[in-house]
Backbone as CSV, one residue per row, in Angstrom:
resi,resn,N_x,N_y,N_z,CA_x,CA_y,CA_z,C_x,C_y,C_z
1,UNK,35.308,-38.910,78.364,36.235,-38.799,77.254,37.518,-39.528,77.648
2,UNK,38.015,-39.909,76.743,39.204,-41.370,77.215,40.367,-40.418,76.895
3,UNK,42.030,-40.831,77.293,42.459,-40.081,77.733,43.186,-39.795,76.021
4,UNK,43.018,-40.971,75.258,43.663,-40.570,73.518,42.484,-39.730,73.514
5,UNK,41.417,-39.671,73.263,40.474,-38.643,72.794,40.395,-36.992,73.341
6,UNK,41.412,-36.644,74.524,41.236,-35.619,75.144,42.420,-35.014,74.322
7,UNK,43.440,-35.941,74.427,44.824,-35.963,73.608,44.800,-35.361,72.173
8,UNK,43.637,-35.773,71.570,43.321,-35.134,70.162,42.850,-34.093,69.580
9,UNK,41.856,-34.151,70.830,41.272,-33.013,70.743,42.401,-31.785,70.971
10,UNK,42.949,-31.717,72.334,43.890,-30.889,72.310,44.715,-30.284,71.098
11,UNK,45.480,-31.658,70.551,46.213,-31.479,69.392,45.695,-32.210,67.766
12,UNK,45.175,-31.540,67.663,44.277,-31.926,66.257,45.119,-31.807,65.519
13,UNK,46.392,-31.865,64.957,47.415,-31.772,63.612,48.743,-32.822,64.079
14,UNK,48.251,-33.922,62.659,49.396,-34.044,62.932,50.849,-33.589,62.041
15,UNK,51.896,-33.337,62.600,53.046,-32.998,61.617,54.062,-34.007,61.056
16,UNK,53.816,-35.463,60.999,54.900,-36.026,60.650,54.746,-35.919,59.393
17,UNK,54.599,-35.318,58.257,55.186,-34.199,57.310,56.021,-33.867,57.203
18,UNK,56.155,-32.753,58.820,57.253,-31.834,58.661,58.217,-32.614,59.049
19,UNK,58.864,-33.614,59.951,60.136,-34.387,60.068,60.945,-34.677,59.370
20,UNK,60.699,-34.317,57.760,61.775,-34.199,56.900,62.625,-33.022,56.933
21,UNK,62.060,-32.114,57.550,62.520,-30.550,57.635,62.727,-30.203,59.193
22,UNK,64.006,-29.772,59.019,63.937,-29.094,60.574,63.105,-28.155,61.039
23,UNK,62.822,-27.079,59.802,62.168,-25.443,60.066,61.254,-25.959,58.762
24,UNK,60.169,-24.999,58.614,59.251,-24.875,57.719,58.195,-24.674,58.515
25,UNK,57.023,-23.911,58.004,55.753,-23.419,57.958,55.119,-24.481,57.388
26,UNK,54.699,-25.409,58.139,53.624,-26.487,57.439,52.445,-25.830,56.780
27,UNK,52.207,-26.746,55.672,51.612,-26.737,54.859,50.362,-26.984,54.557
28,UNK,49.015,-26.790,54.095,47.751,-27.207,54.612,47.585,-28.233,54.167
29,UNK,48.141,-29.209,53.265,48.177,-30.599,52.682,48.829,-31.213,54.009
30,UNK,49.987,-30.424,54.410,50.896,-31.512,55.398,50.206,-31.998,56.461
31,UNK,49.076,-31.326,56.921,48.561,-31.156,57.887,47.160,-32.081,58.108
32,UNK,47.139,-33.049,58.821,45.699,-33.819,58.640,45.349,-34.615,60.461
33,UNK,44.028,-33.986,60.244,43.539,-34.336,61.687,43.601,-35.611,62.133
34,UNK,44.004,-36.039,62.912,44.406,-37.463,63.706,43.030,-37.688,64.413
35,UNK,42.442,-39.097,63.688,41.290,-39.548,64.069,41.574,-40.486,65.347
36,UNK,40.264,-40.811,65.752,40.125,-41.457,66.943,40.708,-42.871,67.036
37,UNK,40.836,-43.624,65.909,40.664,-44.734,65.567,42.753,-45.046,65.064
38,UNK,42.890,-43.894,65.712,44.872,-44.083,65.522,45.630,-45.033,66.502
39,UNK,46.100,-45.195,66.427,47.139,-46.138,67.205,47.678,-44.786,68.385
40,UNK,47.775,-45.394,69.565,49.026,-44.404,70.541,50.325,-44.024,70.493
41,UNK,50.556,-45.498,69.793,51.708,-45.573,69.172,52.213,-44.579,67.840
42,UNK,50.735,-44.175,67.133,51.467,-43.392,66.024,51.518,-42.031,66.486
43,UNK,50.665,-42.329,67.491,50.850,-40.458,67.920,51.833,-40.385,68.720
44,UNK,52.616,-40.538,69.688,53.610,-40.907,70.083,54.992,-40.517,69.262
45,UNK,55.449,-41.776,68.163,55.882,-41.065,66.867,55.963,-40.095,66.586
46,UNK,54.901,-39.362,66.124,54.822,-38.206,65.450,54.623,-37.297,66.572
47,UNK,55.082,-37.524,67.886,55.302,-36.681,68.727,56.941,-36.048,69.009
48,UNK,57.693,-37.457,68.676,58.683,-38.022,68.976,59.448,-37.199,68.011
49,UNK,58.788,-37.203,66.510,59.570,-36.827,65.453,59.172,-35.700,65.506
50,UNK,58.804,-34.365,66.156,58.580,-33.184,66.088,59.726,-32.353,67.018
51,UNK,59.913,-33.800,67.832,60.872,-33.543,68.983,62.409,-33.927,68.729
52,UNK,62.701,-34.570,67.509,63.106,-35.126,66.929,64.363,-33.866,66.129
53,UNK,64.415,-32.548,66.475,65.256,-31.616,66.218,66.076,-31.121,67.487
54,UNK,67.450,-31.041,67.548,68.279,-30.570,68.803,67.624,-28.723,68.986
55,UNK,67.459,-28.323,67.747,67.119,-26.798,68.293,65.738,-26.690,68.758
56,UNK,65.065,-27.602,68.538,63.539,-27.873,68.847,63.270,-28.238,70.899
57,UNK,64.288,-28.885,70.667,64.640,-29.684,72.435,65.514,-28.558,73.175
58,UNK,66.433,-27.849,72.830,66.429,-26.605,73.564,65.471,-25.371,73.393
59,UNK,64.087,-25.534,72.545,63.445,-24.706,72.645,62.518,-25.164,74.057
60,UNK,62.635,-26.447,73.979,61.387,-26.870,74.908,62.014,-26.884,76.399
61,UNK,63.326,-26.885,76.260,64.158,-26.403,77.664,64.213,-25.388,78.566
62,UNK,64.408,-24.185,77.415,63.910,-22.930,77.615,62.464,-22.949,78.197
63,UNK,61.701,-22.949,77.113,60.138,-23.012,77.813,59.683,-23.758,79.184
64,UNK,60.613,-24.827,79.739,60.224,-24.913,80.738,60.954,-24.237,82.011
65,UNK,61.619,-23.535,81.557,61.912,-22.231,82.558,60.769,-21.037,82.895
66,UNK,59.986,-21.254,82.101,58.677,-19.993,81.960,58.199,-19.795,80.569
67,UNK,57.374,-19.162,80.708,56.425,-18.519,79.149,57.835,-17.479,79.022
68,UNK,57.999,-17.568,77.642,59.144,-16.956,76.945,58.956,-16.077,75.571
69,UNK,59.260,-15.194,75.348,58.596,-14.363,73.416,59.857,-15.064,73.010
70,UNK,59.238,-14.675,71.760,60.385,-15.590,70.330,61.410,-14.532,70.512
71,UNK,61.855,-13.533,71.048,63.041,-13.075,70.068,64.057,-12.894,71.645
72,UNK,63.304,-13.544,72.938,63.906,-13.997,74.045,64.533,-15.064,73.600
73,UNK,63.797,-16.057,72.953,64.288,-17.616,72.498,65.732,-17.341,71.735
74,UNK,65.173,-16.679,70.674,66.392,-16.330,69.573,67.412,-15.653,69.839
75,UNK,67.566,-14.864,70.812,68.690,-14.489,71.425,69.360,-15.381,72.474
76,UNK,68.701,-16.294,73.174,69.319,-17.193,73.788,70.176,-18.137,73.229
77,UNK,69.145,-18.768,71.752,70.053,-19.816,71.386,70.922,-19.119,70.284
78,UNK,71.044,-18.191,70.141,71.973,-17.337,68.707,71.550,-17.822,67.565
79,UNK,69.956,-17.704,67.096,69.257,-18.163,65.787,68.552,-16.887,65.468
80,UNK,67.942,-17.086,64.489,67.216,-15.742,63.839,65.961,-15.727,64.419
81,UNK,64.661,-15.246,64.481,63.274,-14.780,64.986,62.487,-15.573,63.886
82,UNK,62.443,-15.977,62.765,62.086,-16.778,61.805,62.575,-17.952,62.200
83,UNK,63.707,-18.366,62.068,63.792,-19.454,62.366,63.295,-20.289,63.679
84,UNK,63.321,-19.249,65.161,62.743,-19.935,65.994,61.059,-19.786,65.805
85,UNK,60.198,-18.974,65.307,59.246,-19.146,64.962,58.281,-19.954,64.349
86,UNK,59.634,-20.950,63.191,58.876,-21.990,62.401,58.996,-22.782,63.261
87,UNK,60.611,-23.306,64.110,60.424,-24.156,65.303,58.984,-24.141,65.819
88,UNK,58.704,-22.795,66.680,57.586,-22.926,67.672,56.613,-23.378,67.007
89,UNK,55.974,-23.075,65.788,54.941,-23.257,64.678,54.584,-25.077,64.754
90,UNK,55.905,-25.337,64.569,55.745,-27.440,64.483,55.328,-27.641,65.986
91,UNK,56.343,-27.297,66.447,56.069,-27.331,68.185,54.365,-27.382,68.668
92,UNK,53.579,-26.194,67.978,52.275,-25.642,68.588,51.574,-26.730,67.870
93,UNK,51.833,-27.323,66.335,51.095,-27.989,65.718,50.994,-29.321,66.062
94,UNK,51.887,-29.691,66.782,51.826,-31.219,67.662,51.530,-30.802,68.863
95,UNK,51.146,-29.779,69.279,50.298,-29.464,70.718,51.413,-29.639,71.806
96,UNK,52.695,-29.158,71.403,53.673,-28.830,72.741,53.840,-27.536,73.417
97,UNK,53.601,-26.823,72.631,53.440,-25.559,73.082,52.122,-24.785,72.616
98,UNK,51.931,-23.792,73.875,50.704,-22.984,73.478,51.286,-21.422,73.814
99,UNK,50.515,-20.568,72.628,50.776,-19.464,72.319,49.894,-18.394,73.235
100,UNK,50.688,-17.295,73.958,50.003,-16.846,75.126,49.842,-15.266,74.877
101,UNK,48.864,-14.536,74.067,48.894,-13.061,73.792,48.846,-12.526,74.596
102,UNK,49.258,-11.058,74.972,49.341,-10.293,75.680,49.690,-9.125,75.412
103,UNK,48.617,-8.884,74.877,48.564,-7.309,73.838,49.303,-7.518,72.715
104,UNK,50.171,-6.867,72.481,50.460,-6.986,71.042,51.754,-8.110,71.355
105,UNK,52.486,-8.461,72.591,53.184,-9.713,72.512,52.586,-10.455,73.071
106,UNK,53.583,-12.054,71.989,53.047,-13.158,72.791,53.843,-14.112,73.076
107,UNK,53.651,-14.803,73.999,54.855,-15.556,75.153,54.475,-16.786,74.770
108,UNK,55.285,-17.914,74.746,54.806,-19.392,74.346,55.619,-20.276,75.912
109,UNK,54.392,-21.170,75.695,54.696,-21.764,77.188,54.516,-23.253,76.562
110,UNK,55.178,-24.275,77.136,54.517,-26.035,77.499,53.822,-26.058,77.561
111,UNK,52.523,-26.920,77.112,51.012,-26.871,77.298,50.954,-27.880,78.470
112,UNK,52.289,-28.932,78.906,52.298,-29.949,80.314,53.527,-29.523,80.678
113,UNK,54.060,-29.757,81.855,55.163,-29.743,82.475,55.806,-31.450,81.851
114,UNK,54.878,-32.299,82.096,55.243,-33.938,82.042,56.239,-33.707,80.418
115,UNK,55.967,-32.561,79.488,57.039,-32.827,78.243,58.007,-32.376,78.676
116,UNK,58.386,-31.764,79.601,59.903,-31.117,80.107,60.963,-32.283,80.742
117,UNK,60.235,-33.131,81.347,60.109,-34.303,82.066,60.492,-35.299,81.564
118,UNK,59.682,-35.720,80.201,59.942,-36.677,79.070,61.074,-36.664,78.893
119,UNK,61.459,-35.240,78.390,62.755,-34.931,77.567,63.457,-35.637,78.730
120,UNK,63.763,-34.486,79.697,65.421,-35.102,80.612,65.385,-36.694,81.154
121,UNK,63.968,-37.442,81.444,64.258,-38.510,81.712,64.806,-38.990,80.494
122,UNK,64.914,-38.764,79.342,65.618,-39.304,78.175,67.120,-38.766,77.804
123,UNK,67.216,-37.249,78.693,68.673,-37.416,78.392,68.960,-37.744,79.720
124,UNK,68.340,-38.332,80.497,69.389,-38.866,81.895,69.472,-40.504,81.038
125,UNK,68.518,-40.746,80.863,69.181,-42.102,79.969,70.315,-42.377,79.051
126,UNK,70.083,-40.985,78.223,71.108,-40.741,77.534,73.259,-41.109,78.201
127,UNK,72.495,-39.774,79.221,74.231,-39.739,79.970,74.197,-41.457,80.640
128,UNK,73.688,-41.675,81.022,73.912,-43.316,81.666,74.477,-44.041,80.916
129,UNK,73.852,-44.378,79.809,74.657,-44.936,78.091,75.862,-44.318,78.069
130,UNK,76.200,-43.037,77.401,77.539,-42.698,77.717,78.156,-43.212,78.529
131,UNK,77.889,-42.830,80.395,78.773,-43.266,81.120,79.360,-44.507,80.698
132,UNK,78.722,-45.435,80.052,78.537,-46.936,80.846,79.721,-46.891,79.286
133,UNK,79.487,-46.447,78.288,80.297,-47.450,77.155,81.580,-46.034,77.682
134,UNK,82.155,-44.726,77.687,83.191,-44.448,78.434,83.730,-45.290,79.319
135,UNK,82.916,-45.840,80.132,83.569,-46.986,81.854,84.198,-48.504,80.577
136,UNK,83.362,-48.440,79.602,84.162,-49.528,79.142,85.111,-49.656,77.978
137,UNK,84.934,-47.869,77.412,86.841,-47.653,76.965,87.769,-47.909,77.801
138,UNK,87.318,-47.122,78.866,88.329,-47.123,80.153,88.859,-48.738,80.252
139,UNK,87.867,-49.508,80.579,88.518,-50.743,81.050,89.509,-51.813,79.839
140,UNK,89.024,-51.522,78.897,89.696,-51.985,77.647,91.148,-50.859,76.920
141,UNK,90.508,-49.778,77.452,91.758,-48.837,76.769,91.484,-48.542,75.668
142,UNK,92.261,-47.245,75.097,92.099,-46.918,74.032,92.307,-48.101,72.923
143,UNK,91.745,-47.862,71.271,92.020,-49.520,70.604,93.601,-48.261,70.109
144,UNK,94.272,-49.406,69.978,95.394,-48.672,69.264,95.202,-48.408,67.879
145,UNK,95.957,-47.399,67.599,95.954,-47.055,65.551,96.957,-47.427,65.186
146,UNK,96.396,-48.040,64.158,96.593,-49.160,63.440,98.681,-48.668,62.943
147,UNK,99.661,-49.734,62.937,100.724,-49.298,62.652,101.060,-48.964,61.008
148,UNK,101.813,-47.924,61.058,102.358,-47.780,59.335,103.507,-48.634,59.047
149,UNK,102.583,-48.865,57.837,103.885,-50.421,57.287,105.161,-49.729,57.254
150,UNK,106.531,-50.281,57.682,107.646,-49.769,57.153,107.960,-49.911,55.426
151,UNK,108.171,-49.272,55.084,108.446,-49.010,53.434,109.286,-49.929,53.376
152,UNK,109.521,-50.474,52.119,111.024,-51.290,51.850,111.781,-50.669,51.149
153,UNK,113.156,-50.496,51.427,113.681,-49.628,50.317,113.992,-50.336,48.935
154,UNK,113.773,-50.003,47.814,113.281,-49.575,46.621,114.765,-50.688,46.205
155,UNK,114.196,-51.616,45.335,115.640,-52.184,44.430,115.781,-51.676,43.098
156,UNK,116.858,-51.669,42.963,117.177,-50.465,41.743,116.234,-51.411,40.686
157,UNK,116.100,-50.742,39.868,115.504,-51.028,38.350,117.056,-51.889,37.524
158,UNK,116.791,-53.029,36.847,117.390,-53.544,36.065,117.604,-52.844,35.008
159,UNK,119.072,-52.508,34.565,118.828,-51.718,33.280,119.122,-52.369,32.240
160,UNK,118.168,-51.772,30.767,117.772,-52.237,29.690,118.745,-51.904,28.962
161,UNK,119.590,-52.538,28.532,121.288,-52.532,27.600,120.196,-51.143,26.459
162,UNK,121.048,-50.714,25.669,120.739,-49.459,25.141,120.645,-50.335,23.364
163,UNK,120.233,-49.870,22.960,119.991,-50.031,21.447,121.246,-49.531,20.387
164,UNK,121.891,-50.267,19.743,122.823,-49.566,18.956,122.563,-49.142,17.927
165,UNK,123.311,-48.255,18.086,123.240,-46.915,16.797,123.205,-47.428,15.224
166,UNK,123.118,-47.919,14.074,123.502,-48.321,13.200,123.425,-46.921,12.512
167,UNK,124.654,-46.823,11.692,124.398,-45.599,10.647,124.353,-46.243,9.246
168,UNK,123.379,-45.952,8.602,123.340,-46.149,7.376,124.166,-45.250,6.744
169,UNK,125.035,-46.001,5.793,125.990,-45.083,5.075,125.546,-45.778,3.275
């Protein structure tokens, strides 16, 4: 079995659907099995765009600290138990996380370590970029803001001689 085909199998849904939405309960229309015959590239994508939420990427932060329950998650990041739930929901449906019962709770873990991995080698890229355009405010300096025109003071208005009175008598 080749290594896209193990890949699919694993994660049979894809969600780029849901990437219009941060949270939501996908939908059984949204939802369509990713054939063999896909590009790496699109799965990738639609890996990308699942990952593609900041509360989604500190969920997957968390999780790689350990198997975690949702209302551990939701108290960590100060969100509701629904809301991190639909998170985990997209999460499980692009095959990043797997759901771990244990009696009546259940703990959600990374299904690889290598996505914990992904992520920070992308925000160490991230901070590098920063550094580098900060190092080159620095060397240029702040741009200055922009100066306020001095006003001109105001020339009187020409005045309009007045209209004379005629009285009809």
């Amino acid at each position: 079995m080749s290594v896209l085909a193990a890949w699919i199998a694993g994660a049979a849904t894809d969600v780029a659907a849901l990437s219009d939405r941060t949270v939501g309960t996908p939908k059984p229309e949204e939802l369509t099995v990713l054939r063999a015959s896909e590009d790496i590239y699109a799965i990738q994508a639609s890996t990308l765009r699942t990952l593609g939420s900041p509360r989604r990427l500190e969920i997957i932060h968390l999780l790689g600290e350990g198997p975690t329950e949702v209302h551990c998650i939701a108290e960590q990041l100060g969100v509701s138990q629904p809301t991190v739930s639909q998170h985990l929901a997209a999460l499980r449906g692009a095959g990043l996380v797997d759901a771990i019962r244990d009696g009546r709770d259940v703990r959600y873990e990374l299904t690889d370590p290598g996505i914990l991995q992904a992520c920070d080698l992308m925000r160490d890229v991230l901070f590098r970029r920063l550094g580098r355009l900060s190092s080159l405010a620095a060397t240029f300096g702040a741009p200055e803001r922009p100066r306020k025109r001095a006003q001109r003071p105001q020339r009187p208005q020409p005045q309009r001689p007045r209209a004379l009175e005629v009285s009809h008598r």
